[in-house]
N, C-alpha and C positions, 0 to 999 in steps of 0.2 A: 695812375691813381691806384693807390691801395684798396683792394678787398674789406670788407666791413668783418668784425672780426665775426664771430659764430658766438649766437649767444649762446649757445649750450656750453661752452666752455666755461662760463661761469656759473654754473650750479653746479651744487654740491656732487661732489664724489661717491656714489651709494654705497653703503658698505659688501662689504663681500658675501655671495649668500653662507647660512650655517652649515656647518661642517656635518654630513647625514652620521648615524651614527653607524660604527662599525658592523657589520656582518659576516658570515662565514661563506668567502666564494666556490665555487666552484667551476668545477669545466664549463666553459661557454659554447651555447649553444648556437647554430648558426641556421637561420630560416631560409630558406630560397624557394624563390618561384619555380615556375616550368619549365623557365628563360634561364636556371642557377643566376639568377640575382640576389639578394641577400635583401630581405624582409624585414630582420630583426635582428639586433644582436644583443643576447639577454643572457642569465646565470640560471645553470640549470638548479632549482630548489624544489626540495620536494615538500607536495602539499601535504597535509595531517587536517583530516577534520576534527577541529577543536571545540567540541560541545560539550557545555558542562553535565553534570550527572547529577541526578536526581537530590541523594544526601546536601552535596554542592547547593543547589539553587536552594533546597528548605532551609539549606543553615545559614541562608545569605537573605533569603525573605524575611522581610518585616510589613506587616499588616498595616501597622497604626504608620510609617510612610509611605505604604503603597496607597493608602486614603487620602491622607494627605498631598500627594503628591498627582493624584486626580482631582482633586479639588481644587488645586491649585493649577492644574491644565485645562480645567473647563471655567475658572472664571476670569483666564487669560483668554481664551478662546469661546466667547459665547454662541458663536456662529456653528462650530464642531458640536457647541453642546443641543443646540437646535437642532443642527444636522440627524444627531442620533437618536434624539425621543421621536423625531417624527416617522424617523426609516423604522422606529422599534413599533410604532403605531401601525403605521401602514403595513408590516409584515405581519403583527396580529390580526388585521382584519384580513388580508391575504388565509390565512391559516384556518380561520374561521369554518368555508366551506371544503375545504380541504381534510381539515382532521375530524369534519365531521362526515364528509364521502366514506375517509376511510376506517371510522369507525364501523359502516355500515357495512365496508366489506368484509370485515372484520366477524360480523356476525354481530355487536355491540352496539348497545345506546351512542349517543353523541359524547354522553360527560364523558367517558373512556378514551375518549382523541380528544376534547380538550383536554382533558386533566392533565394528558403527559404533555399537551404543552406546556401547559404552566412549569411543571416539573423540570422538564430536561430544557425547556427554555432557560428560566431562569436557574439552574445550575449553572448546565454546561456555558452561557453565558455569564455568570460571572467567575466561576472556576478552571474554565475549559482552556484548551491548550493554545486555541486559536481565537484571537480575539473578532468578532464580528459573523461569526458562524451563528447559523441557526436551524436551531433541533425542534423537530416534535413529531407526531405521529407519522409513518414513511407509509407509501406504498407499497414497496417493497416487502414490508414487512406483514403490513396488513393482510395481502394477498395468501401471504404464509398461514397465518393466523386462521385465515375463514379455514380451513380444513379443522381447525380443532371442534370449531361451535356449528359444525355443519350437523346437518341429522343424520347424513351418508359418509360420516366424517370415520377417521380411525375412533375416532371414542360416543359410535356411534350407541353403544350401550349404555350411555351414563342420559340423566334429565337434562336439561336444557342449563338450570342452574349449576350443576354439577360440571359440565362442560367449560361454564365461565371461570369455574372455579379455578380447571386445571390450567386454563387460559394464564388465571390470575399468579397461579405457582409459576409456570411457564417465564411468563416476565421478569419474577423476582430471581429466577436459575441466569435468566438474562442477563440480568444487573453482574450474580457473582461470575458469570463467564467473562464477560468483558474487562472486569475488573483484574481477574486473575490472568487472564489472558492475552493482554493488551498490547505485551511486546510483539506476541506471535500473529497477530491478527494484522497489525503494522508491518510484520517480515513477511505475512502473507501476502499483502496488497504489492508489496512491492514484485511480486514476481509474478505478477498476473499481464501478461502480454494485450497488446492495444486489442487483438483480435477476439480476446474472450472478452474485456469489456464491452466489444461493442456490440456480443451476441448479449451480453448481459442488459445492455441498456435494451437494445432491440424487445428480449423478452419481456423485460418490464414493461413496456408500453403496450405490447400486445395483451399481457394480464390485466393492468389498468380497464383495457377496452373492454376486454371479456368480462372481469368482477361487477359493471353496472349493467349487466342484462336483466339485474333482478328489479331495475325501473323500469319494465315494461312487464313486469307481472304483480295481480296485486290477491286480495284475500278475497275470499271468495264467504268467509264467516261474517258480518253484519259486526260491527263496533267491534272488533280489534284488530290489534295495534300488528302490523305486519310483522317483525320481527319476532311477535307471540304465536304467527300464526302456524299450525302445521301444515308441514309439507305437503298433505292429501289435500290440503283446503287451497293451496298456492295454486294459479291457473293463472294463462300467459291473456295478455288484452288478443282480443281479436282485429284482423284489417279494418273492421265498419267500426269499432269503437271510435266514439268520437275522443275518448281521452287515449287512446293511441295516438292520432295525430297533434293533437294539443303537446302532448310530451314531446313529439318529434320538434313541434315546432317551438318549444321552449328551449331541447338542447343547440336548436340553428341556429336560434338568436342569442343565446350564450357564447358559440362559436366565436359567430361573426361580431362579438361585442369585443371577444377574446383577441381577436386576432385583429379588427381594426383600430380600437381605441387606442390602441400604445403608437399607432401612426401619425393620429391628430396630435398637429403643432399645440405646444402652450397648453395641451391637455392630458393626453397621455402620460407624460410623465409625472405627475402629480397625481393626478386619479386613477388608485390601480384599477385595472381589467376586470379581477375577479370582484370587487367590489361595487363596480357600476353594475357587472352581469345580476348581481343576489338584486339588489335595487330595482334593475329595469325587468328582470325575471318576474322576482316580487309581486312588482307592481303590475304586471298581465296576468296571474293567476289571481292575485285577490279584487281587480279591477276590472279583470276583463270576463278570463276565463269563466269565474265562479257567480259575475254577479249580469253577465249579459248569456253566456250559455249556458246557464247552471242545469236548466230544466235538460240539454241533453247529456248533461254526464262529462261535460269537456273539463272539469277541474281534474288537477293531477294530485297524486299522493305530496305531501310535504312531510317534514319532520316531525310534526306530531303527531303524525297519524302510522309513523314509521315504528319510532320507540318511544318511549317514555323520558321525558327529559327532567330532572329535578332541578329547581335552582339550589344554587349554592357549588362549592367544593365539596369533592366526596372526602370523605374524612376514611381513620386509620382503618384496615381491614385484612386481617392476615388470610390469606387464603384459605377456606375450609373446605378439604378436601373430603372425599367420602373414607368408607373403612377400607375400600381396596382401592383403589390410586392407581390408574394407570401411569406409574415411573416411566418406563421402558419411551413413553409415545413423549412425556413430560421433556426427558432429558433429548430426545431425539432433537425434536424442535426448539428445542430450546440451544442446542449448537448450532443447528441450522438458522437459525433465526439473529444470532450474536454474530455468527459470520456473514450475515447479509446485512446488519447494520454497521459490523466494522469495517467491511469494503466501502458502504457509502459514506459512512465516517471519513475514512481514510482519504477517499478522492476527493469527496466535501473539498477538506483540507488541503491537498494538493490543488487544485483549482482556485481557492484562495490567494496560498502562495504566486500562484502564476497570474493575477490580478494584480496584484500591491506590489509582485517584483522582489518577495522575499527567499531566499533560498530554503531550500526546506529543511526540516529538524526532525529528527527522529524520536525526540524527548517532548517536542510539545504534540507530535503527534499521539505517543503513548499516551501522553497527560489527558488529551482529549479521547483518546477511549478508556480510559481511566475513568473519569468524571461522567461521562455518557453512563457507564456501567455503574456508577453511582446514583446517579438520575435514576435509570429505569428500575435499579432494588425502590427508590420510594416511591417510584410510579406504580408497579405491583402493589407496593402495601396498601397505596392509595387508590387504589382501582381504578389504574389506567391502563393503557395497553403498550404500554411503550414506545419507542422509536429511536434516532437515528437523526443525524444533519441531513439537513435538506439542501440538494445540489442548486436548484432552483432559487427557494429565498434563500438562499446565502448571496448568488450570484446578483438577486437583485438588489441586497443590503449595499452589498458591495459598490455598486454603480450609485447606487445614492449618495455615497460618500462614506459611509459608514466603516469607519476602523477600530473602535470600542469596544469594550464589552456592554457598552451602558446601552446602546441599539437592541443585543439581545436579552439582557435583562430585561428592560423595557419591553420587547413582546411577549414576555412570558408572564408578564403582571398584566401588561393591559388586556391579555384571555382568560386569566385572575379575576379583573373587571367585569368582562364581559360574561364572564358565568355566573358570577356575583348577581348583577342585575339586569342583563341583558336577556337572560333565559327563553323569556314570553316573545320577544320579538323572533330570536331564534326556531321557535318552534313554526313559524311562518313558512321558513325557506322551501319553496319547490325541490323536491329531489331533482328532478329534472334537470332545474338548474345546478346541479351539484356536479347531476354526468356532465352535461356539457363541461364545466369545470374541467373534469380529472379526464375526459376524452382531449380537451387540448392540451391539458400536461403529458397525454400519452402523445401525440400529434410533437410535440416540441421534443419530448426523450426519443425519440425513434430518430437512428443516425440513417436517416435518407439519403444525406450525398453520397455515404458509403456505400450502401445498396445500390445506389446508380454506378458506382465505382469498382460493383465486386468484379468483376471480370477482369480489371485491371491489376489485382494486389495479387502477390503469390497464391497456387492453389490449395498451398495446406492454410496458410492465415484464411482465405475463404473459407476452406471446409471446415476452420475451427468455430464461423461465425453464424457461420449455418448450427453446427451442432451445439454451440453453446445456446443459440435461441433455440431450436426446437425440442433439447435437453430441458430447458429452462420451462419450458411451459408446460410440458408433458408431465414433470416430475415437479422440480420447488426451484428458484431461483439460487440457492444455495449447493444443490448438487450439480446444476447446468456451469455454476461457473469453477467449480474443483476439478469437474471432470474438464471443463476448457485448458485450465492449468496444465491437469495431467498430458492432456494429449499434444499440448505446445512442449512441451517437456522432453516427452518421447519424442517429438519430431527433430526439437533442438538436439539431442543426442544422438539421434539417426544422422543429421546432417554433421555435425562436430565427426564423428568419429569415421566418415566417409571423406570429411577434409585434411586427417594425415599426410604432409609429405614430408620427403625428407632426401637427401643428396649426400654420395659417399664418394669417397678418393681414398687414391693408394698412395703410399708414399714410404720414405724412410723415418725412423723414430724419432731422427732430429728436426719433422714436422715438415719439410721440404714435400711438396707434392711433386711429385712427378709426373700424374697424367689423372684426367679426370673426364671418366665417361660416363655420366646418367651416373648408376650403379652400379656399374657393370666393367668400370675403368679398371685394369690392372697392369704394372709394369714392374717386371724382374727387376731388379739391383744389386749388383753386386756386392754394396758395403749395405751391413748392416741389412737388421731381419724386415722383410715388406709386413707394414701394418698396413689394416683399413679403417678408414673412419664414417662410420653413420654419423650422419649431421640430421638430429627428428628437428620437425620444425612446427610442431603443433603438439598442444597437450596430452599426455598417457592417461587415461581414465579408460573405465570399462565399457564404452562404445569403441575406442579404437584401438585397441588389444589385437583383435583379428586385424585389422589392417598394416599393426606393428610387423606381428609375425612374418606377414607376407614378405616384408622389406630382403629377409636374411636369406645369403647363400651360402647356405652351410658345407656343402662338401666344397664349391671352388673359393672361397675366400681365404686369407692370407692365414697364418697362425695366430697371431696379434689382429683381434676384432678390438674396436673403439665405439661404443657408443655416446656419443653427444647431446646433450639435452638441454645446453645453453640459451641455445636460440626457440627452447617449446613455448615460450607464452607462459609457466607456469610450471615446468616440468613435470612430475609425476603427481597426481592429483587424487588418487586412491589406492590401496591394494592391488584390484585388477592389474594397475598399470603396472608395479613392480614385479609383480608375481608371473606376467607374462613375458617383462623380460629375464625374470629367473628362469624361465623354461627355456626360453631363448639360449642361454647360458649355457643351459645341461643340457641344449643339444649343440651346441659347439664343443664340452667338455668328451663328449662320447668319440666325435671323430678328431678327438686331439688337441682342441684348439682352444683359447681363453677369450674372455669377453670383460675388456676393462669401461667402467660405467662412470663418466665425468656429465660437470654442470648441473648435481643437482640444488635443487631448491632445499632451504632448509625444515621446511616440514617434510619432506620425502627423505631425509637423512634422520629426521626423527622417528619414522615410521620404522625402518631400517633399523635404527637402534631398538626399538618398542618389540620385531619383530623379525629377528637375524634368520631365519628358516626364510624368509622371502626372496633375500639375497643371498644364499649361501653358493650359488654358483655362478658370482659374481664376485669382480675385483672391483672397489669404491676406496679410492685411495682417501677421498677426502671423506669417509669412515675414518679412518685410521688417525688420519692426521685432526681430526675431532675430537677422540678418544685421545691421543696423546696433549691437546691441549687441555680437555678438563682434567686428564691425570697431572698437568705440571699446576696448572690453578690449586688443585687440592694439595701437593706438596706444598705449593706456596702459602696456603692458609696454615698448613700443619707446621710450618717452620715459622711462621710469626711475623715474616721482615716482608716490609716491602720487595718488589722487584724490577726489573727493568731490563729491557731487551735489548743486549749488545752486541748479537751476531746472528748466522744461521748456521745451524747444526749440520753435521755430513749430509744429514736425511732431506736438508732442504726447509727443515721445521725451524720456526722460532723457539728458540730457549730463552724462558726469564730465570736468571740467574740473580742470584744474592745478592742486593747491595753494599756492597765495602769488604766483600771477600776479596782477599789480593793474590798475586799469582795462580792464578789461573787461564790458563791459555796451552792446549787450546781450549775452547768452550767444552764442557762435560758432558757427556751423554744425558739421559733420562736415569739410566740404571748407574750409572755411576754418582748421578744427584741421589738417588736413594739412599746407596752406600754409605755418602757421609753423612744424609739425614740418621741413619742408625747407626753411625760412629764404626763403619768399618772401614772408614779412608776412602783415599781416591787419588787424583793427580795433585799433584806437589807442582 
C-alpha cells in the first residue's frame, strides 16, 4: 500500500527571501577558540561613530512637532503619562528635605535649595540632554559653598550679607563656566579612572557626615534665628542635655525609617523613605517631644528657628556686590565648583545610559551641561544656590519607569508648589530629621564593598583611592579629584613606557632572515650587505624614549639599521618619540652606519613634515614617497585633466599620467612630466 502523500507538498511555494543590498567586502575575518575552532566567520568593517552635530540636530528640530509629537505619545499611552507625574511628585517631595539640609550647609536659608530646584529642575528637564535626569541643589556642592558664608571662611572680612552676595556672583560665574565649558568638563570626566571616582564618592560621604555637626549646636542668644547667630554665641549641647538625646534619637529613627521602609512588601515602593521619615520625625517633635517633655528642654531646633523662610519664589536679584570684590576667591570657586557639578553631571548621565541600555552620546552629554549651566546663571539671579544632577533621584526616577522629560519638569513645578503654599508647614521640619536624612545618603554614597576590597585591587589604584578621599576632604572635593587624575596619569605613563618591547633579526636585504637571536642574533653573508631590523612593538611617546634608547647596539650592529614601527599600537605619538630616535640616528651616523625608519603612522609623518630637524638623521622613505605624491597631485591640478594610474615608476612610485596622451612608454619620470608641463619636451 502506498504512503499518504505529505501535505506539505501542497502549499504554496514561499517566495525567495530579498536580495540584501550590496556592500563593500572585505578580508574575512576568522574567530577561533583555544581548541583553533572557528567561532565566526564575518567581514571585517570598520566602525565610525556616527553622531550628528550640534548645527545638524538645531536645523532638523522643530518645536511645534516635538509637542505635538508628545502629545500624541502620552494620549496613546496614558499609563507612561501616570507613570511620570507621579515619579515627578514623588521626587519633589524626596528633594524637599534634601535641598533644604543642604542649603544649611551651605550656610543659606532653605528658599536657596529650593529655588534651584525649581530652576535647574525644570530646565534641565525639559531642555537637558538626558531625558528623565534630575537636578537641584547637590551636596557636593553645598559642602563647597559653606566655606564662602563661613565666619572663618576666605572672605572672612566681608558681613554676613556681603558674603551671600559673593556666594550669589559665585553661582552666576557657575552658570557661564559650564556653559562655556561643556565640551571640556565632558572630556574631563571621561578620563577620570574608576579609582579616583571612588575616592571621590568616598569623600563626599564623609563631608555629608561632617557638614551636620552644626545640629548639635545651638544659640546660646534668646529669639534668634541660628543661622543669624554669631560664632561667639554658638555653643555645642552638653552629654546631660535632654535635647542632645532627643536629637540623637530623632536621627535613629530616621535612619531605621530610611533603611527599613523600602523593604516592606506593597509599601516601600510607593511611599518614599525620606517622606514617611519628615511625617513620622514631624510627628515626635511636635507630639511628643514638645508637648509631653517640653518643661525639660527635649524639643529640638526645626527650620524656623534655623532661618527665615519666606513664602513665595524669590524673584530677580543681581548680585550686589561690595566696592572691593573679592574676584580672586569669586573665580577660584567658582571653577572649582562647575567641575564638581560637571563630574556629577557627567556620571548622573552615564548611569542612566547604563539603566535604559542606551549607548552613550557625547552631544547630549555636552547639551546637558550646557543647559545645567543655563539653569544655575538664573538660579544666581534668582537667589539660589545652584547645583547639579543628582545620582540618587535620578536612579530612583529611573526604577519608577520614568523615561520623559515630563517626570522632571514635573519635580521642579511641584517645589514651585510647594514654596508657593507649602512654606508654613515647612518651617515645622526637625533639623534632626533632615541629618538623619543626608547621613543615610552619605551611608548609601560610601563604596563599602570597595573598602572591604581594597587589599585586593592593584596597589597604586588603592593608593589613588586613599589620596583622592583624604585630598578631598582636607582641601575641596574639586582639587581631590584633579589631583586623582593627575596621579593615575603619571602612573599610566610610568607603567606604558616600562612596557617597551621589541625583537630584531639580521638578515639580507631581500628580507630573508637568517638567524634570529633576542637582539642579539647576527649572521655573516656573503651575498649582499647584512641588515638589522628592530621590530618596536609598543608606542614612542615620552615615557618610553629611555627604554627605546636601550634597545641599540651601536658599535656591533650591521651598517644597514631598520627600524620598524608597524606593529607599535600607534607608532610615534609625540616629539619625544621622534627626536629620541633622531638621536638614535646620530649616534649610528658617527660610527658609520644609517638608520632607515619604516611603518610609520600618518600623524608621525605629519610631525616629520611640520618638523624635518627631528628626523634629519634619519632615512623615512615613505617621507619621500609622500612628498612625491603631493608634488604629482599639484602637477595634476596645474595641468587641468584628469588622471589615471597605468604603471609603477623605476622608483617603485605610482605615476598618474595624462589621460589620452598617446605614445608614451616607457612611463615618464616626475622631472621629465614637468618638462612637458613647461613645454620643454620629453619622450617621444
Amino acid at each position: 500500500m502506498a504512503d499518504p502523500p505529505d501535505p506539505r507538498q501542497f502549499l504554496p511555494v514561499p517566495p525567495p527571501p530579498p536580495e540584501m543590498p550590496s556592500r563593500p567586502v572585505s578580508s574575512p575575518i576568522w574567530a577561533k577558540d583555544q581548541d583553533g575552532k572557528d567561532l565566526v566567520h564575518s567581514n571585517d568593517e570598520e566602525l565610525k561613530i556616527m553622531e550628528p552635530g550640534c548645527l545638524e540636530v538645531l536645523r532638523e528640530f522643530s518645536l511645534k512637532a516635538y509637542v505635538f509629537s508628545s502629545l500624541g505619545y502620552y494620549k496613546a499611552r496614558p499609563a507612561a503619562l501616570r507613570r511620570e507625574i507621579l515619579s515627578g511628585i514623588t521626587l519633589a517631595l524626596i528633594e524637599v528635605p534634601e535641598s533644604i539640609a543642604f542649603a544649611f550647609m551651605a550656610g543659606l536659608s532653605p528658599s536657596y535649595g529650593m529655588a534651584s530646584v525649581v530652576w535647574l529642575g525644570t530646565l534641565t528637564g525639559m531642555f537637558g540632554g538626558r531625558p528623565a535626569m534630575i537636578s537641584g541643589a547637590a551636596g557636593a556642592m553645598a559642602v563647597v559653598m559653606g566655606d564662602l558664608t563661613r565666619e572663618d571662611g576666605p572672605l572672612r572680612d566681608f558681613t554676613r550679607a556681603e558674603r551671600v552676595e559673593h556666594l550669589l556672583m559665585c553661582v552666576v560665574l557657575i552658570g557661564a563656566i559650564e556653559c562655556l565649558c561643556a565640551p571640556f568638563l565632558c572630556g574631563f570626566v571621561k578620563i577620570i579612572p574608576q579609582s579616583a571616582m571612588i575616592g571621590f564618592m568616598n569623600a563626599l560621604a564623609i563631608i555629608l557626615v561632617k557638614g551636620q555637626t552644626e545640629t548639635f549646636r545651638i544659640c546660646a542668644t534668646p529669639d534668634t534665628l541660628f543661622n543669624d547667630c554669631p560664632s561667639a554665641d554658638e555653643v555645642w549641647l552638653g552629654a546631660g542635655d535632654a535635647q542632645t538625646w532627643s536629637t540623637l534619637a530623632l536621627i535613629v529613627l530616621t535612619l531605621f525609617i530610611m533603611w527599613g521602609l523600602p523593604k516592606v512588601k506593597h509599601v516601600g515602593h510607593i511611599v518614599p523613605a525620606s517622606l514617611a521619615a519628615i511625617v513620622v520625625g514631624t510627628a515626635v517633635e511636635w507630639g511628643l517631644l514638645r508637648q509631653v517633655w517640653d518643661a525639660d528642654g527635649a524639643g529640638t531646633r526645626t527650620v524656623g528657628e534655623t532661618a527665615e523662610l519666606a513664602a513665595g519664589m524669590p524673584g530677580w536679584h543681581f548680585p550686589d556686590l561690595p566696592a572691593s570684590p573679592a574676584w580672586g576667591t569669586i573665580w577660584a570657586y567658582a571653577a572649582s565648583l562647575a567641575l564638581i557639578g560637571g563630574v556629577e553631571t557627567v556620571m548622573t548621565h552615564e548611569v542612566v545610559n547604563s539603566l535604559v541600555k542606551d549607548p552613550p552620546s557625547s552631544f547630549k552629554a555636552n547639551q546637558e551641561c550646557v543647559v545645567q549651566g543655563i539653569a544655575n546663571l538664573f538660579t544666581g539671579l534668582f537667589q539660589g544656590m545652584g547645583g547639579s544632577a543628582l545620582v540618587g533621584e535620578t536612579v530612583i526616577n529611573v526604577l519608577h519607569g520614568a523615561r520623559g522629560r515630563l517626570s522632571s519638569t514635573t519635580a521642579g513645578l511641584t517645589m514651585l508648589f510647594i514654596m508657593l503654599g507649602l512654606s508654613p508647614a515647612v518651617r515645622l521640619l526637625p533639623i534632626a530629621v533632615l541629618t538623619g536624612i543626608i547621613w543615610s545618603v552619605a551611608l548609601h554614597t560610601f563604596q563599602w564593598r570597595n573598602l572591604m576590597q581594597l587589599h585586593k585591587v592593584p596597589r597604586a589604584d588603592a593608593a589613588i583611592i586613599i589620596l583622592v578621599t583624604a585630598l578631598s576632604v582636607v582641601t575641596n572635593l574639586a582639587i581631590g579629584i584633579a589631583v586623582g587624575v593627575a596621579a593615575a596619569s603619571v602612573w599610566h605613563v610610568w607603567i606604558s613606557g616600562r612596557m617597551l618591547t621589541a625583537s630584531a633579526a639580521v638578515g639580507v636585504p631581500e628580507g630573508k632572515v637568517e638567524a634570529k637571536k633576542g637582539v642579539e642574533g647576527e649572521v655573516e653573508n656573503g651575498e649582499g650587505k647584512l641588515r638589522k631590523v628592530y621590530r618596536v612593538q609598543a608606542p614612542l611617546f615620552f615615557g618610553s624614549t629611555r627604554s627605546l634608547l636601550c634597545l641599540f647596539d651601536y658599535l656591533n650592529d650591521p651598517d644597514d639599521v631598520v627600524v620598524d614601527l608597524s606593529a607599535s599600537h600607534g607608532g610615534i605619538q609625540d616629539l619625544s618619540g621622534i627626536t629620541a630616535l633622531n638621536e638614535a640616528g646620530k649616534n649610528y651616523e658617527e660610527v658609520g652606519k644609517s638608520v632607515t625608519l619604516l611603518g610609520l603612522n600618518p600623524e608621525a609623518l605629519a610631525m616629520i613634515e611640520a618638523y624635518p630637524d627631528a628626523a634629519s638623521h634619519l632615512r623615512v622613505p615613505a617621507l619621500r614617497k609622500r612628498k612625491e605624491e603631493k608634488e604629482r597631485h599639484g602637477l595634476d591640478a596645474c595641468l587641468g585633466h584628469d588622471t589615471d594610474v597605468l604603471t609603477l615608476g623605476p622608483d617603485g612610485l605610482e605615476l598618474g599620467l595624462e589621460m589620452g596622451v598617446e605614445n608614451i612608454h616607457p612611463p615618464m619620470s616626475l622631472e621629465e612630466i614637468r618638462r612637458v608641463k613647461h613645454g620643454e619636451g620629453g619622450q617621444a
